[in-house]
N, C-alpha and C positions, 0 to 999 in steps of 0.2 A: 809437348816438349819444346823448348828455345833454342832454337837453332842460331848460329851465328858464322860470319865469316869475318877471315883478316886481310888485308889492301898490303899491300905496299905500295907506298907513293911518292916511291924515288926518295924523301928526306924523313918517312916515318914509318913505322909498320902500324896499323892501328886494328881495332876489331870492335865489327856492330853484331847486333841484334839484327837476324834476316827475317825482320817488320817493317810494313811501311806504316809512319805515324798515321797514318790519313785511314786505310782500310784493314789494317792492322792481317794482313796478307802476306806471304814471302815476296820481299823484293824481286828473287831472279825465277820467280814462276817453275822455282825446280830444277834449274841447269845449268848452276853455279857458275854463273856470268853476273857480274854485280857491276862492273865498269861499264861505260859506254867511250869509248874510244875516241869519236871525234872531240868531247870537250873534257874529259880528264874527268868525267862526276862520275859517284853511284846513280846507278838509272831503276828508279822501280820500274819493272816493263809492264806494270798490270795498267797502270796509268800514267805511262812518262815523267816522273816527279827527277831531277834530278837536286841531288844532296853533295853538299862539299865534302872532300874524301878525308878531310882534316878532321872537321867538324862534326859533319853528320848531320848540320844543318841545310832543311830543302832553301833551295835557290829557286825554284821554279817546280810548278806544278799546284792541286788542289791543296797540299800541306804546306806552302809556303811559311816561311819560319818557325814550322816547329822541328822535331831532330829525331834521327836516327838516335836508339840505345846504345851506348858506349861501353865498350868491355873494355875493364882494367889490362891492359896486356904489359907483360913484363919478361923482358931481353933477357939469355942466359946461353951468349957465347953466341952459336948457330939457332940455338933452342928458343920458342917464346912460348910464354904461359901466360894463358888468358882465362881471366876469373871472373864469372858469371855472377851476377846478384842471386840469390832464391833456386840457384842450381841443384835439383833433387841429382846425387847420382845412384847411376843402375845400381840392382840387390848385390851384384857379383862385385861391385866397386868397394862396399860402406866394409870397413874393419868388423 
């Protein structure tokens, strides 16, 4: 199953894939903490990799330039809607 989470980053809301490019792993090892506070990045904690919160591009770490999956997220008021590529949903969801 893809799991994913959304940032807010003071100027955008945005939402990834909680994958790291590199070990293909959850970035927050389960504890839904995906920031690292002193430098304003995504921190994978399995291996330190930190990724621009814009982007999704690693800055530092064994992945270096490659990127965080991006979900399409779309604003609606208070509300946002964010749409997965290949997203199967549960039996009790489909019409």
């Amino acid at each position: 199953m893809l799991e994913g989470f959304a940032l807010n980053t003071g100027s955008e809301l945005v939402a990834f894939a909680n994958e790291c490019p590199h070990w293909h792993v959850d970035l927050d090892l389960g504890i839904g903490d995906f920031l690292d506070p002193p430098t304003g990045r995504i921190l994978c904690r399995n291996h330190g990799a930190l990724f621009h919160p814009l982007t999704g591009v690693c800055e530092r770490g064994p992945c270096v330039g490659l990127a965080l999956e991006r979900f399409e997220l779309e604003r609606d008021g208070d509300d946002a809607w964010v749409s997965v590529p290949d997203a199967e949903l549960p039996p009790e969801a489909t019409p």
